[in-house]
KEMIPA-176992 format. One record per residue (C-alpha): z negated, x negated, y. Coordinates in pm, 1 decimal. Each point is the difference from the previous one (the first is absolute). Last residue first. Layout:
+----------+----------+----------+
|        Z |        X |        Y |
+----------+----------+----------+
|        Z |        X |        Y |
...
+----------+----------+----------+
//
This chain:
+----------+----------+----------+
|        Z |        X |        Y |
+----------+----------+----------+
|   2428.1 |    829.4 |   -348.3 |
|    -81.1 |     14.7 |    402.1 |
|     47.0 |   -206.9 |    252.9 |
|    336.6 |     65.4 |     41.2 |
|   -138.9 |    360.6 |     79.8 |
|    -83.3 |   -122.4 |    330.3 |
|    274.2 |    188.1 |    178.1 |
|   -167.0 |    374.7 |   -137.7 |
|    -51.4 |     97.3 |   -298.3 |
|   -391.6 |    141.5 |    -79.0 |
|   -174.5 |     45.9 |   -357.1 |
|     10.9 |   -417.7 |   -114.3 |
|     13.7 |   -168.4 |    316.3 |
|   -194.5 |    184.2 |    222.1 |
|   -278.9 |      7.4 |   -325.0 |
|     -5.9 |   -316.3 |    -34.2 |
|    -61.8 |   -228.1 |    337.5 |
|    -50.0 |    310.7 |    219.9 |
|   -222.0 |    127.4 |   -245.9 |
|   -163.6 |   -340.0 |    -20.7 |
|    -72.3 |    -46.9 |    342.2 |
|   -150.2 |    393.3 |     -7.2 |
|   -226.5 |    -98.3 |   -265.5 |
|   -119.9 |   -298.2 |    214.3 |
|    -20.8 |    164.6 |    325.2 |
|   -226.3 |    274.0 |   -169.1 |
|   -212.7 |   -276.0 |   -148.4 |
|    -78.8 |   -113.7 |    352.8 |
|    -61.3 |    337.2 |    140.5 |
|   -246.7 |     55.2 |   -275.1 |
|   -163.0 |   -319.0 |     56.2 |
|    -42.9 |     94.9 |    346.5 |
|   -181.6 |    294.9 |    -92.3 |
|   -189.5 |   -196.3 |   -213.1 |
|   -135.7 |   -295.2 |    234.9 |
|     87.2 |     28.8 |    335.5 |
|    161.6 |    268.8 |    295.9 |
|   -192.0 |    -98.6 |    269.6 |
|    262.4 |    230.5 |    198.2 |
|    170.3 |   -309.5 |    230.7 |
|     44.6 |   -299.0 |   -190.2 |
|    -14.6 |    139.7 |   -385.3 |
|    146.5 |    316.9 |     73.8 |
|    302.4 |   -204.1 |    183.6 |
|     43.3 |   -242.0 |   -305.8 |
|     40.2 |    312.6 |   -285.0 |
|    210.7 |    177.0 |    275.3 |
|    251.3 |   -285.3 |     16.2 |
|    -23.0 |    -98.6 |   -356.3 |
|     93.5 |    442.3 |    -88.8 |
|    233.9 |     10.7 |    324.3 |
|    197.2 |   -354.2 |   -217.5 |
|     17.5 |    138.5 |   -287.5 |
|    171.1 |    351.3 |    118.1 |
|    270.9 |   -253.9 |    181.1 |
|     56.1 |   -133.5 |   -306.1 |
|     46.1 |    298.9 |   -140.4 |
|    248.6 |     80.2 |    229.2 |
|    191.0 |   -313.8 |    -51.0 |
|     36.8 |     96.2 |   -329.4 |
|    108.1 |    357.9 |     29.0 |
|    266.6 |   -104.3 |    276.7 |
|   -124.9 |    162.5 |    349.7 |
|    275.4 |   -204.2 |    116.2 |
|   -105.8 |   -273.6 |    244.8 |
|    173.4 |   -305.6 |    121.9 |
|    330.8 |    107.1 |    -46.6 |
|    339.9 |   -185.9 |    -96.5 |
|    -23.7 |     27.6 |   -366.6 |
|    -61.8 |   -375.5 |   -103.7 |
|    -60.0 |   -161.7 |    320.4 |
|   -248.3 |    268.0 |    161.1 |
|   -145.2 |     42.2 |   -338.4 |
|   -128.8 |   -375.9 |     32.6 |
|   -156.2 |     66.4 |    361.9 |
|   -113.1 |    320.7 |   -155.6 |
|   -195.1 |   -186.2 |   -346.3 |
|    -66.2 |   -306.9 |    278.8 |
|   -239.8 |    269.7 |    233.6 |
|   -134.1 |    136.3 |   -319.3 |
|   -128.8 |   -372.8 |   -151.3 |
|   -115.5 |   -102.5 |    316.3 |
|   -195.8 |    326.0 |    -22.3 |
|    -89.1 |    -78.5 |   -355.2 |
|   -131.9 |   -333.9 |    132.1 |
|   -189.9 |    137.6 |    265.9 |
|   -194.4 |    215.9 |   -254.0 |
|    -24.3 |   -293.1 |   -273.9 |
|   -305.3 |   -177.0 |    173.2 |
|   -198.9 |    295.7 |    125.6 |
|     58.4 |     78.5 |   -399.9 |
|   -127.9 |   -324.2 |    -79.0 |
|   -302.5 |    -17.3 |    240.7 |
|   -103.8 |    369.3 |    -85.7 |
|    -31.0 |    -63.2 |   -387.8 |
|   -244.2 |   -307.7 |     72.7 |
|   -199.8 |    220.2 |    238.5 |
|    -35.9 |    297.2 |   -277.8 |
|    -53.1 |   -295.6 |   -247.5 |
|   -291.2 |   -153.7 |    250.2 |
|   -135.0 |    351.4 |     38.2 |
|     17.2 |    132.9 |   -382.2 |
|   -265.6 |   -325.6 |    -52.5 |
|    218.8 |   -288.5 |   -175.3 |
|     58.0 |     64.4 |   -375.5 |
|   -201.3 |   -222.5 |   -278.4 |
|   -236.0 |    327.8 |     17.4 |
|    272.2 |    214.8 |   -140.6 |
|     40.4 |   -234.4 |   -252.2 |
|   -309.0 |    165.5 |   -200.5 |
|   -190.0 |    224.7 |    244.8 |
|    -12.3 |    174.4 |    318.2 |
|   -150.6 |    370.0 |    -97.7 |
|   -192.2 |     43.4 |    351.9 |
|    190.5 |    327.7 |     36.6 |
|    112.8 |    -99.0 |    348.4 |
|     77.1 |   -344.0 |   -158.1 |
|    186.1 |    124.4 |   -241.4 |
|    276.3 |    201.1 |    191.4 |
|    -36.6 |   -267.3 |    251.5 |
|    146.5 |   -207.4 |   -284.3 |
|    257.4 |    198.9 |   -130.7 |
|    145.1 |    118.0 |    320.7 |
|     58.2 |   -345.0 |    106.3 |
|    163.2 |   -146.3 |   -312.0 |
|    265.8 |    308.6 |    113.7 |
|      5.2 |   -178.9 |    335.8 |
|     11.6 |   -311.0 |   -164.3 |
|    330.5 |    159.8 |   -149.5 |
|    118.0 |     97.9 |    264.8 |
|    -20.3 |   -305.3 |    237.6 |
|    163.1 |   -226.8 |   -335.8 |
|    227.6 |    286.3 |      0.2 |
|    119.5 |    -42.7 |    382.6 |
|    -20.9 |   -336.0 |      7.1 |
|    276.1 |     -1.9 |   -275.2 |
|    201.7 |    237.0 |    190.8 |
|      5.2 |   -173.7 |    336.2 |
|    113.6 |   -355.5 |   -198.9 |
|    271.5 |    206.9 |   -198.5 |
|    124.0 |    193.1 |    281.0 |
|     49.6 |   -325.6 |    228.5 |
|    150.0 |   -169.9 |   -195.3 |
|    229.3 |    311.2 |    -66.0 |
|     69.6 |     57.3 |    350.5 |
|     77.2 |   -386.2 |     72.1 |
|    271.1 |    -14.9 |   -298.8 |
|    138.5 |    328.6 |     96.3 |
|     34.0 |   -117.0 |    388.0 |
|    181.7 |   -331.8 |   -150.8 |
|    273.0 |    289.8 |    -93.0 |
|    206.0 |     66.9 |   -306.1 |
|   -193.2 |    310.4 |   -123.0 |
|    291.2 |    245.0 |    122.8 |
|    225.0 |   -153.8 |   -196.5 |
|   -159.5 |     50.5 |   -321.9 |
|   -128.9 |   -318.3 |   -130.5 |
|    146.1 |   -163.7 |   -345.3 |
|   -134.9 |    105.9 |   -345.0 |
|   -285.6 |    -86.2 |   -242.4 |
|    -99.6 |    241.2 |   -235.8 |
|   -214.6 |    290.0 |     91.6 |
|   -370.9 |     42.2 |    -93.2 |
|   -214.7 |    272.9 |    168.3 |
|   -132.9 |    152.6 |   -296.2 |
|   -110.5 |   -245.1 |   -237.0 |
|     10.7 |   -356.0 |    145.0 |
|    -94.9 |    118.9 |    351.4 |
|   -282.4 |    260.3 |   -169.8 |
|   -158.3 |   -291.1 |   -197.4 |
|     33.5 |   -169.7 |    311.1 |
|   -175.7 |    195.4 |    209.8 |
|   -257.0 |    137.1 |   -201.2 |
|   -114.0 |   -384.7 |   -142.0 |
|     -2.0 |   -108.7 |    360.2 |
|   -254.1 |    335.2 |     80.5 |
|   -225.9 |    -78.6 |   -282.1 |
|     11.3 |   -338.2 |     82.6 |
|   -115.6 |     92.2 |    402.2 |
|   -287.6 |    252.2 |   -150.3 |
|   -160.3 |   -249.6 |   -249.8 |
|      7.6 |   -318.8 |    198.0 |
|   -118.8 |    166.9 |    356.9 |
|   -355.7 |   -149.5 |   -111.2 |
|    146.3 |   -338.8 |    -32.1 |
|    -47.7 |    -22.3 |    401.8 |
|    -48.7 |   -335.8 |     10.4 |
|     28.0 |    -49.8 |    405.3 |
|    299.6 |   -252.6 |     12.9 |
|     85.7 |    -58.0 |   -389.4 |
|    -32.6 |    358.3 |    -70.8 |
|    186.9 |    133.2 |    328.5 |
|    270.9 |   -226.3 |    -29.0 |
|    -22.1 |    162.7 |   -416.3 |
|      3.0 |    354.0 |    177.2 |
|    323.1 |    -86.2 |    226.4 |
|    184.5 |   -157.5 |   -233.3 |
|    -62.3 |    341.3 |   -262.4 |
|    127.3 |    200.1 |    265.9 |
|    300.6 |   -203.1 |    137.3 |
|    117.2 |    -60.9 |   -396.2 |
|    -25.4 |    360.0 |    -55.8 |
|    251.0 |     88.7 |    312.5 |
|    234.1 |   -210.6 |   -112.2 |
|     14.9 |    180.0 |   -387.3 |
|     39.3 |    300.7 |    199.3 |
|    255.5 |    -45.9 |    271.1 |
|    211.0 |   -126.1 |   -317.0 |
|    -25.0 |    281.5 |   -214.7 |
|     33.3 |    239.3 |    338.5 |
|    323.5 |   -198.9 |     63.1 |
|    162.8 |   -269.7 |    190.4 |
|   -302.1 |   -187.7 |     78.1 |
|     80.0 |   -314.8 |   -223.7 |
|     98.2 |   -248.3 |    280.0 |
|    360.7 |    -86.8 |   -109.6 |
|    189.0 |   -177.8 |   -280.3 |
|   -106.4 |    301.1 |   -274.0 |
|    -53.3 |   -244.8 |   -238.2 |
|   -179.9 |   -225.2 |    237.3 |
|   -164.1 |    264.9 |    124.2 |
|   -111.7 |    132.4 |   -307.8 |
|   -134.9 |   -332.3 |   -118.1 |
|   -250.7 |    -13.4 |    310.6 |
|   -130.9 |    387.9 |    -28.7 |
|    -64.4 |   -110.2 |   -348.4 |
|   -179.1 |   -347.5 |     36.4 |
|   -194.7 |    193.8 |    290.8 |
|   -111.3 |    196.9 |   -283.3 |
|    -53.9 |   -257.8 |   -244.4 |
|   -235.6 |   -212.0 |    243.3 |
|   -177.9 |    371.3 |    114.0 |
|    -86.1 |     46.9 |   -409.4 |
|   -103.2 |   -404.8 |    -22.4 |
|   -249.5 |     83.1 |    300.3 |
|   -137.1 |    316.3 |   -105.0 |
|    -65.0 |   -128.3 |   -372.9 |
|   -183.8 |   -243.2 |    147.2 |
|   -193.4 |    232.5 |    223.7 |
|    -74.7 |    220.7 |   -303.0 |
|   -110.2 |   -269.9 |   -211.7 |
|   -240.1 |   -147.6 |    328.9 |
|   -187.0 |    355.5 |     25.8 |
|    -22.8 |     59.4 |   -428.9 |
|   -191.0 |   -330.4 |     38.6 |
|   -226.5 |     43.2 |    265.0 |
|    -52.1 |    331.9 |   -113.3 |
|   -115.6 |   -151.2 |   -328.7 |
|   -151.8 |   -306.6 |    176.7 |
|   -224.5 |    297.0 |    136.1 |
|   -107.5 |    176.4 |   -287.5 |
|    136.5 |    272.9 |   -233.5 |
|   -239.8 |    100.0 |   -251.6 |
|    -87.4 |   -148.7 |   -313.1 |
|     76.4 |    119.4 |   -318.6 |
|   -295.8 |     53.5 |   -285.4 |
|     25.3 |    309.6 |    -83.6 |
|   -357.6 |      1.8 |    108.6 |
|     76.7 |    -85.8 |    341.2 |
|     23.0 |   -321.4 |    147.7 |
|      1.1 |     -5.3 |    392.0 |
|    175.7 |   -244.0 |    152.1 |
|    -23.6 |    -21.2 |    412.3 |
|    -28.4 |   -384.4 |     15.1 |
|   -318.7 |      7.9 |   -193.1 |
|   -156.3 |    321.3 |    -73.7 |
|     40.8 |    -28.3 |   -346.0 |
|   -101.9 |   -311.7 |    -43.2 |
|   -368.1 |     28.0 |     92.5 |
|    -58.8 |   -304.2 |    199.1 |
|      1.5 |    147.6 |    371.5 |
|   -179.2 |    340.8 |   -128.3 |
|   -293.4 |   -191.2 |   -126.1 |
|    -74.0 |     13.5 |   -361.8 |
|   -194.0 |    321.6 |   -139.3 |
|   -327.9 |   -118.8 |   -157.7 |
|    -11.8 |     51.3 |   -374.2 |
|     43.8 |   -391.4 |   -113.1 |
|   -269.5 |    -27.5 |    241.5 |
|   -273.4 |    213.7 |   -153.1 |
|    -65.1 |    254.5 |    288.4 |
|   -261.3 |     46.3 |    198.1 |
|   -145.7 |    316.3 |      9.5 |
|     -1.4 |    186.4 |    340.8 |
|   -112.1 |    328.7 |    122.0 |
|   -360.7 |   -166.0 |     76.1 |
|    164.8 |   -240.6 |    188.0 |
|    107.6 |    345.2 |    251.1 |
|    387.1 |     -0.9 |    -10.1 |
|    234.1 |   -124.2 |    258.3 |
|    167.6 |   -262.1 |   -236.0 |
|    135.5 |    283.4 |   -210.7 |
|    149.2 |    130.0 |    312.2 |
|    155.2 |   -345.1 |     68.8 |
|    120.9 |    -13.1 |   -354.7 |
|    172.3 |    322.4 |     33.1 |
|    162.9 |    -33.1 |    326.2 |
|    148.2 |   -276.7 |   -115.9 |
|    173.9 |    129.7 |   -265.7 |
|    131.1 |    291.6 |    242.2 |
|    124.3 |   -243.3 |    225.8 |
|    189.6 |   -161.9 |   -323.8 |
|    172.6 |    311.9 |    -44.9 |
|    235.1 |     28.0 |    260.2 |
|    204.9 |   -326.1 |    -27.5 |
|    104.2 |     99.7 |   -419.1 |
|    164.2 |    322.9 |    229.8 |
|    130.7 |   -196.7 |    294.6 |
|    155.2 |   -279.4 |   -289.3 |
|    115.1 |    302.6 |   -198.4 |
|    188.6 |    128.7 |    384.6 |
|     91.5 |   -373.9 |     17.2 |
|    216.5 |    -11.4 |   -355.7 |
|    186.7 |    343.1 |     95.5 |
|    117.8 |   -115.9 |    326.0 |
|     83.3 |   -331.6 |   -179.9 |
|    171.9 |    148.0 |   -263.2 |
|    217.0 |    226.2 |    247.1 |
|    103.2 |   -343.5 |    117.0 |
|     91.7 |   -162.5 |   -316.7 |
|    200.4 |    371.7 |    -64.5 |
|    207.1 |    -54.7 |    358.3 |
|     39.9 |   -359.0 |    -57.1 |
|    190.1 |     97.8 |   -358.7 |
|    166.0 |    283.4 |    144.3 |
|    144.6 |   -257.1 |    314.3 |
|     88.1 |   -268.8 |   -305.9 |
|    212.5 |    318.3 |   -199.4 |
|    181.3 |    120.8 |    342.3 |
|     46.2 |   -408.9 |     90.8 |
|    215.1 |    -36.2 |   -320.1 |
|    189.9 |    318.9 |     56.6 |
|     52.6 |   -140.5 |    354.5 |
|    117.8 |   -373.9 |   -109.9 |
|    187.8 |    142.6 |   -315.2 |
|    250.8 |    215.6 |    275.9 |
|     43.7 |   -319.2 |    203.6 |
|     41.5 |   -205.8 |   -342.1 |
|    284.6 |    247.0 |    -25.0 |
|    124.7 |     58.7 |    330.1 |
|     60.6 |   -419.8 |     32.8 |
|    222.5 |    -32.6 |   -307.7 |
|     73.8 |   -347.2 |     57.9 |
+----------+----------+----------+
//
């Protein structure tokens, strides 16, 4: 069987399914904010009626009754959020969130099956674990991050990270199957360790906490932004309070920091056995050591400074842009021992 090819149709596939859940999602943002909107103005109906029922009795005529206004529970266009304008389309409502919500996770999950299809199919082609390369690294590391969000989704339901986390699996791996794509082809020598196998793991798991953390952190920024301004509307107000996502963000990267420092300390043990030193000051593995001062001083603000809320945030998405210059831009602008891993 040509294993490399259905690999290869697997990830191009899962590209086009991950765009797809990324637009259903973006719907659903931009179905609740109409909902918030169509919400907002049946206060102000009320408010009119109960002024009108304020008035002196002098003030007031009754009315025939095929002139009186019907209550606001049976007029239909405040039902369930609609709201029919003169054009005569109705607003966005709730099942319509609901709705846009469940495509998007649906297309999440069939999108994640094809990609771990991929990632499977290549190593069977390939007749090894398929973390050879930066193609490889890449398409591994976007099955760990979209696993980890839909755990997440069935465990707490956290569908709100559905936009942000497919837009991010439809980056990688339209950039893995684009730019960073090699064919198949045996190990270099040095890679031929079980250390490699347990660094990488390890690399992938860290890295995908690391983004989820970084981008709730960016989530973060958006909604304390808003709430500050007391602007906190449409989908925005589906989101957990900016504390609970600034605590949710916190727990995963206080998750991944030991790991990446597992995932340092097997990187030298591993370059111990391949080049006969534990530490070079090679371009990659001094990024990684970069990373891992940014995590450690994002962690020790937090526990001994005070340091919450935005300006951690900003440490956080720091990390995260300097995980993925390591990750790409090491690779691509740098040579050094790693460049293996490159294209």
């Amino acid at each position: 069987m040509r294993y490399e090819y259905y690999s290869n149709l697997a990830l191009v596939s899962s590209v086009v399914v991950y765009a797809l859940a990324m637009f259903a999602h973006a719907a659903e943002w931009a179905a609740a904010r109409r909902v918030g909107v169509a919400e907002k103005r049946e206060p102000e109906l009320v408010d009119v009626q109960s002024r009108n029922l304020h008035q002196e009795p002098s003030d007031r005529h009754p009315e025939p009754p095929e002139l009186r206004p019907e209550p606001p529970e049976l007029r239909p266009e405040l039902v369930e959020g609609r709201d029919h304008s003169d054009s005569g389309e109705s607003t966005a409502s709730s099942p319509r969130v609901e709705q846009f919500g469940r495509m998007g996770v649906a297309l999440t999950i069939i999108g994640f099956l094809l990609s771990v299809a991929g990632v499977l199919l290549r190593a069977l082609a390939a007749q090894r674990a398929p973390w050879g390369n930066m193609f490889e690294f890449t398409i591994t590391a976007m099955v760990f991050i979209v696993g980890v969000y839909l755990i997440m989704l069935w465990r707490t339901g956290i569908r709100w990270l559905g936009l942000p986390v497919t837009l991010l699996a439809a980056v990688g791996n339209g950039l893995a199957v684009t730019v960073f794509y090699v064919a198949v082809a045996p190990l270099v020598p040095a890679l031929h360790s079980v250390w490699f196998l347990i660094h990488i793991v390890a690399a992938a798991i860290s890295g995908a906490a690391f983004n989820v953390g970084g981008v709730m952190s960016i989530l973060y920024l958006i909604k304390n932004r808003a709430e500050d301004r007391g602007t906190v509307q449409g989908y925005l107000e589906r989101l957990p309070s900016s504390r609970k996502i600034d605590l949710i963000a916190y727990r995963f990267l206080a998750f991944a920091f030991p790991l990446w420092t597992f995932t340092v300390v097997a990187g030298a043990i591993w370059a111990e056995y391949a080049w006969g030193r534990y530490w070079g000051w090679d371009p990659k593995e001094t990024w990684a050591l970069v990373t891992w001062v940014i995590y450690a001083c994002y962690l020790h603000a937090r526990s001994t400074a005070g340091w919450r809320g935005s300006r951690a945030a900003v440490i956080a998405i720091i990390g995260m842009a300097s995980f993925w210059f390591n990750f790409v831009g090491i690779n691509l602008l740098v040579s050094g021992l790693h460049s293996y891993a490159g294209i």
